[in-house]
N, C-alpha and C positions, 0 to 999 in steps of 0.2 A: 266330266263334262258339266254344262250348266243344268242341265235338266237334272243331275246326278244329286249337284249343288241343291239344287232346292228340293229335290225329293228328300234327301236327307237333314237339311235344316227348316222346313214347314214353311207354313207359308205368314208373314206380317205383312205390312204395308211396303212397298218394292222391294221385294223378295224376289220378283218373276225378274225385274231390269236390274237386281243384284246380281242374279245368277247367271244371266245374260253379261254384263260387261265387266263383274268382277270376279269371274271366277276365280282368277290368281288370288286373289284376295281370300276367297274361301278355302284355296289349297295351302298359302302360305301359313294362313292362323289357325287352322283347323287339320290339316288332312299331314299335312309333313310335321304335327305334332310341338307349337311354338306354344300354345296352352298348355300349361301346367296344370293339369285337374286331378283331385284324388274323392275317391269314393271311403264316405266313413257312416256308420253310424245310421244306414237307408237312405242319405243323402251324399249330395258330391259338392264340391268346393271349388271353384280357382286358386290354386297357391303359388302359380309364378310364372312364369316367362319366358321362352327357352330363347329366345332370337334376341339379336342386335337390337339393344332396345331405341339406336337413335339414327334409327335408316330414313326413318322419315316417310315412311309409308303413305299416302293418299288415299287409301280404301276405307274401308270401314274391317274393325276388329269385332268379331263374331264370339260373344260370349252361345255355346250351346244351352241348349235347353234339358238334356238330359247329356249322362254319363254313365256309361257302364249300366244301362237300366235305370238308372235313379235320376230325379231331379236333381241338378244344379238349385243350390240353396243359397249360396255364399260366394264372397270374395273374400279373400283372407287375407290379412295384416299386409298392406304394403304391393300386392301379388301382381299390379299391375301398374304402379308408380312408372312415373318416366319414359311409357309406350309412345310412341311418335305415330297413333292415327289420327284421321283427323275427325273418325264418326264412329262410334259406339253402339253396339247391339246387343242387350242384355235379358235375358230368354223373362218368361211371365211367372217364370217359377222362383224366381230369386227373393229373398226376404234379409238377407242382412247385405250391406257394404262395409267391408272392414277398415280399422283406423292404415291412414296413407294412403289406401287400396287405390286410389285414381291422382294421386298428388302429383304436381308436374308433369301433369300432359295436356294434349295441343288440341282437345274434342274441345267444341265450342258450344254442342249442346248434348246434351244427353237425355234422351226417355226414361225416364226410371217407371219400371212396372208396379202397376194396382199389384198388393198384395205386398209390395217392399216394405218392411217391420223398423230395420234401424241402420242409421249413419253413423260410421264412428269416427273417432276423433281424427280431425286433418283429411276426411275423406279425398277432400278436392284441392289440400294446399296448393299454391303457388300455380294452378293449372288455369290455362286460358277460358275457362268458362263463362259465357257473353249470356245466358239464361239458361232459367231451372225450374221448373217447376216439380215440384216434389210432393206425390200423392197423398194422401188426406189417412192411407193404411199407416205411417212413419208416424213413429211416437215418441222416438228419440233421432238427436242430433247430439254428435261428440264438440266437444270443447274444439276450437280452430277450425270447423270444418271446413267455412270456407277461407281460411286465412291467405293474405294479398294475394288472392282473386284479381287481380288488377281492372281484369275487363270485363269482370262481370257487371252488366247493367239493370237484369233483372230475376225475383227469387220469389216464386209465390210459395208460403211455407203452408204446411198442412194446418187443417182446422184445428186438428183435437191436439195440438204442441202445445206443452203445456210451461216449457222452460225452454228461453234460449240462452245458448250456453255460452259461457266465456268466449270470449275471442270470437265469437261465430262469423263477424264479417269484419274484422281488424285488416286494415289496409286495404281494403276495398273499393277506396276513391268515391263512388257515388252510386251506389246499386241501390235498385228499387226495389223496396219491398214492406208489405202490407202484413202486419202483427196480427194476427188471429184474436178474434173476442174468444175470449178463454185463458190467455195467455196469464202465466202465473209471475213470473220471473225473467228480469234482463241480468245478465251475466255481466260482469267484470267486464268492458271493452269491447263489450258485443259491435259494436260499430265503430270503435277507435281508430281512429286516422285516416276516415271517412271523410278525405277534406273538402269536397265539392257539395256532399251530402246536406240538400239545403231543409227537406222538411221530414219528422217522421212521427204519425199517431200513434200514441199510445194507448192501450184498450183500457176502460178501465176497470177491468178484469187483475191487471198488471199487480201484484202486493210488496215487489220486490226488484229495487236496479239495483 
């Protein structure tokens, strides 16, 4: 039931009118077992994907908060590339994103949680991503992370980033986004083939394009 729904995943910001009109939603990603999760090490992990990854889903996919007693820590390599939701739920326990782990797919925005540590490489390839803001805990970004992003239009990057990495927004057409004072380093193409791309400040903090 929905009541069932939310008792067992807590409560966030519409959680109560989650549980209410999507509970298929909560039974298809969660309860008939389409999350891949494995417990290692006093944490637990997403590692893949059991369902048809290109049904095309409308709901939102429910990353848990806990596993087997443990915190959900992680996404692992790839674990959820190519999912066809169109909204993302990703618990306050989570601290890394792994390289691929979100690449080609159709969320448009995504919350990432205070306390998230690191993005790795290709996190969001090729995926419809329209804004991001990304918490000020992230102290790494992987090379390509957001690579042809196409519609992504805007990315507020963490304060304390201290290098942005190769390719970070290569093919990105025209996304907005404000460099951190602090910033040490621009990568190889960080912004390459950025063609709309009409102005961008550089801190000068910066020692290194």
């Amino acid at each position: 039931s929905a009541a069932n729904a939310l008792d067992q995943y807590g409560t966030y910001p519409g959680a109560r009118l989650l549980a209410i009109i999507r509970t298929s939603n909560w039974r298809e990603t969660q309860r008939s077992g389409l999350l891949k999760l494995e417990a290692r090490g006093g944490a637990a992990y997403v590692t893949g994907y059991r369902g048809e990854k290109d049904t095309g889903f409308a709901g939102w996919l429910v990353v848990p908060e806990e596993y087997e007693g443990v915190p959900v820590v992680g996404i692992d390599t790839c674990a959820l590339d190519s999912v066809l939701y169109k909204k993302l739920y990703l618990p306050s326990s989570l601290k890394t994103i792994g390289d691929g782990a979100l690449g080609e797919t159709i969320f448009e925005r995504i919350e990432l949680p205070d306390g998230l540590r690191a993005i790795g490489y290709s996190a969001f390839r090729f995926s419809n991503l329209r804004e991001l803001d990304i918490p000020d805990s992230v102290y790494v970004l992987g090379e390509d992370v957001f690579y042809f992003c196409a519609s992504l239009k805007r990315v507020s990057l963490p304060a304390g980033l201290r290098d942005l990495p190769r390719n970070a927004f290569d093919n990105c057409v025209a996304p907005e986004v404000e460099l951190p004072e602090g910033l040490l380093t621009i990568g190889e193409h960080a912004f390459g083939n950025c063609r709309a791309l009409e102005t961008l400040t550089v801190p000068a903090s910066v020692t290194w394009i």
